[in-house]
Kinemage of the C-alpha trace (Angstrom):
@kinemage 1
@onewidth
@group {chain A} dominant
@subgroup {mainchain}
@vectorlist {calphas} color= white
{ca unk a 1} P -103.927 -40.829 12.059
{ca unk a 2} L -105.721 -42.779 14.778
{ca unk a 3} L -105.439 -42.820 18.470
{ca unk a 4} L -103.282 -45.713 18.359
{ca unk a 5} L -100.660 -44.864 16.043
{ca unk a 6} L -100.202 -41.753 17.330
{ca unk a 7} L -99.552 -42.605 20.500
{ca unk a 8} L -96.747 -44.876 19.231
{ca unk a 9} L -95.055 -42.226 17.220
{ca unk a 10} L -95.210 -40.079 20.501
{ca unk a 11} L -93.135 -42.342 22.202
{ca unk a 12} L -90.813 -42.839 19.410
{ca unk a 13} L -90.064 -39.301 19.482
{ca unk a 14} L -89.349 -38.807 23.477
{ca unk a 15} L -88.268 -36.042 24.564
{ca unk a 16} L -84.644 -35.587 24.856
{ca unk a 17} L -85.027 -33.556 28.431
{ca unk a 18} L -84.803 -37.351 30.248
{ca unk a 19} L -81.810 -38.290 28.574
{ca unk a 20} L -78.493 -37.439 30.065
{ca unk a 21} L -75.690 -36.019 28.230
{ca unk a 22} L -72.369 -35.734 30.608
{ca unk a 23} L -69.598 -33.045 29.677
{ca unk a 24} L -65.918 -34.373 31.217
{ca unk a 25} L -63.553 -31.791 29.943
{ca unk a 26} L -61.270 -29.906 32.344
{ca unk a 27} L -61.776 -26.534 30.343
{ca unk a 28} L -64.614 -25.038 32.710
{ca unk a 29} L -65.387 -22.809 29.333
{ca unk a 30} L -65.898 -25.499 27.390
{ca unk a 31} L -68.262 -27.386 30.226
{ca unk a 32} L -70.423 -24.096 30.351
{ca unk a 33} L -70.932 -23.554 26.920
{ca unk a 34} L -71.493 -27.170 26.113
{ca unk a 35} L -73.865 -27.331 28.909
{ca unk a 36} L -75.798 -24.297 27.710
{ca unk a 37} L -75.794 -25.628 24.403
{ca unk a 38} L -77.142 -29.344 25.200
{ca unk a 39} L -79.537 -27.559 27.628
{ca unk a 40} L -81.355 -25.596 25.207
{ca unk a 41} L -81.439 -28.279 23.094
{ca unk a 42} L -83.425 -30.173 25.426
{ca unk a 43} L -81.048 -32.440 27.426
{ca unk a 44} L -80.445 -32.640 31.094
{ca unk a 45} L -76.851 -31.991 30.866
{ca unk a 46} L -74.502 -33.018 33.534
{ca unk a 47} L -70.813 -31.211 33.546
{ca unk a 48} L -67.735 -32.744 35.240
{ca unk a 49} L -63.976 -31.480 35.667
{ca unk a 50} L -62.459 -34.563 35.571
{ca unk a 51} L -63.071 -38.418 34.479
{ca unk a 52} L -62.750 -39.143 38.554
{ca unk a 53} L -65.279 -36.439 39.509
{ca unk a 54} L -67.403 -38.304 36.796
{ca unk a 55} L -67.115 -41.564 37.626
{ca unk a 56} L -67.871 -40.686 41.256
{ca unk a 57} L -70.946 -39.294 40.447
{ca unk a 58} L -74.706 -40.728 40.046
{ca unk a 59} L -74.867 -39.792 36.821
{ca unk a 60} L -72.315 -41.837 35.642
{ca unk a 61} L -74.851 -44.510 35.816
{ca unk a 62} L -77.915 -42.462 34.024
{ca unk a 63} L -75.913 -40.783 30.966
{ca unk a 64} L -76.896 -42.147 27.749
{ca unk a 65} L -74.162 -40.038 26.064
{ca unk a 66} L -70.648 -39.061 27.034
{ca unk a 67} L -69.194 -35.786 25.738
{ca unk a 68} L -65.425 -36.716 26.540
{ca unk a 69} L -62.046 -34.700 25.966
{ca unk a 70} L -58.883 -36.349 25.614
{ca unk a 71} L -56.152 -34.636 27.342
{ca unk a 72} L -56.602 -33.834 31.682
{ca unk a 73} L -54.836 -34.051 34.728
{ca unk a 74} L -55.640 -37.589 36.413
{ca unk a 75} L -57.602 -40.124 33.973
{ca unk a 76} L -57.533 -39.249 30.715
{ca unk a 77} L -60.516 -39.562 28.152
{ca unk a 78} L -59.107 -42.853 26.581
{ca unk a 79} L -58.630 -44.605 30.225
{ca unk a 80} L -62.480 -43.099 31.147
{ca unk a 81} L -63.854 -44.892 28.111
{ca unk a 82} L -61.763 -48.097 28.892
{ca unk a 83} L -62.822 -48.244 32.096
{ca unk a 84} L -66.466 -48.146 31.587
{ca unk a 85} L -66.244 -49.874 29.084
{ca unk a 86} L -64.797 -52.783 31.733
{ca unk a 87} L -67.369 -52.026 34.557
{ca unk a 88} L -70.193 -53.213 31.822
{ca unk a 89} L -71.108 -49.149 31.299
{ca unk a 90} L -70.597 -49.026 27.654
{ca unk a 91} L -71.625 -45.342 27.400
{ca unk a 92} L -71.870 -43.934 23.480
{ca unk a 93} L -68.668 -41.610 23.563
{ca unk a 94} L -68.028 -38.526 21.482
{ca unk a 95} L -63.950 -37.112 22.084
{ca unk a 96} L -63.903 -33.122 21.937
{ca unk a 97} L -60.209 -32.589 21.525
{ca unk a 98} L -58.538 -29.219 20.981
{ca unk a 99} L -55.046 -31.474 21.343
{ca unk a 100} L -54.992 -34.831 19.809
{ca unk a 101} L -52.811 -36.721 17.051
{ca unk a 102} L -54.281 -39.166 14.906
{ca unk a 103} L -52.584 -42.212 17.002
{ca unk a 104} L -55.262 -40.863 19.495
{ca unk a 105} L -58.469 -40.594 17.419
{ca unk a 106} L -57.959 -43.983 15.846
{ca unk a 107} L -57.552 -45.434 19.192
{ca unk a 108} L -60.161 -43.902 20.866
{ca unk a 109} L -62.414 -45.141 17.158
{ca unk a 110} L -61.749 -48.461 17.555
{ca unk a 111} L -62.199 -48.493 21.568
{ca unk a 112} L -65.962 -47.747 19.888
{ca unk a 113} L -66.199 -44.365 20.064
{ca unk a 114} L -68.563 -42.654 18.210
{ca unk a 115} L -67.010 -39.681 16.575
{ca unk a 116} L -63.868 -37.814 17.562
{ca unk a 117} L -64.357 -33.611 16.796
{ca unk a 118} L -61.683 -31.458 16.831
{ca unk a 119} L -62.067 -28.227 19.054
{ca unk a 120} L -63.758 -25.889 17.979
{ca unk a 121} L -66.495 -27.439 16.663
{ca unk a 122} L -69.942 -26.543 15.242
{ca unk a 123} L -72.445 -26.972 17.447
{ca unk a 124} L -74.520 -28.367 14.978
{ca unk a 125} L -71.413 -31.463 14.533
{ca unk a 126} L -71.667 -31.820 17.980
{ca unk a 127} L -75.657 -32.072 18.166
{ca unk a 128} L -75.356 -34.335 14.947
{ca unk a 129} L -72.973 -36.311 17.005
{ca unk a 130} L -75.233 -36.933 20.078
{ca unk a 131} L -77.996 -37.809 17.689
{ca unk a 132} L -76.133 -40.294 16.226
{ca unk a 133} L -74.721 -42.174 19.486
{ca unk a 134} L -78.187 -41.862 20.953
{ca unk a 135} L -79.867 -44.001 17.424
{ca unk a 136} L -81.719 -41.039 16.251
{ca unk a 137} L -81.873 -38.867 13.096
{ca unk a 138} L -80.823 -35.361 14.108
């Protein structure tokens, strides 16, 4: 391979540690262990108790990925993923629900979300999942 070409398939294959993955779930165990999880895989992961802590931070303008439960106090996940949606921040969502009936995962589908696991889930699902709202093979 030349110079040239490999240079270009370097920055095809970026390294994930610049993209931002933000957790929103109200379950501090399940913000930890996601965290850890995204971490090791490489991501600079951002964790948030709430959809209002969330939107009030910075990084709600850098993630390129939203990990996203359905169900907690204050905004819920499906009025967090309107709402950006409305401010022009049409973040690639993924729902992590341990709670949710199927009115809610075909709403939160065709609001454009990009999957909808059930809690638990694999953490391979979930890393397949990021891979696929970010537009790469995992």
């Amino acid at each position: 391979m030349n110079g040239l070409a490999e240079d270009e398939e370097m920055n095809e294959m970026k390294m994930p540690e610049h993209i931002v993955v933000s957790i929103v779930d109200d379950d501090i165990s399940v913000r930890r262990s996601t965290r850890r999880l995204l971490r090791s895989s490489g991501f600079r992961a951002e964790a948030f108790a709430s959809a209002e802590e969330f939107l009030d931070s910075k990084s709600a303008a850098e993630t390129a990925c939203l990990i996203l439960d359905l169900r907690m106090p204050g905004m819920n996940g499906l009025e967090l993923q309107r709402r950006l949606a409305e401010n022009g921040n049409p973040v690639p969502v993924i729902f992590l629900s341990a709670r949710a009936s199927e009115e809610d995962e075909r709403s939160a589908l065709r609001a454009g979300a990009v999957q909808f696991l059930r809690k638990p889930t694999s953490k391979e699902a979930l890393l397949s999942a990021i891979h696929e709202a970010l537009g790469r093979p995992s």
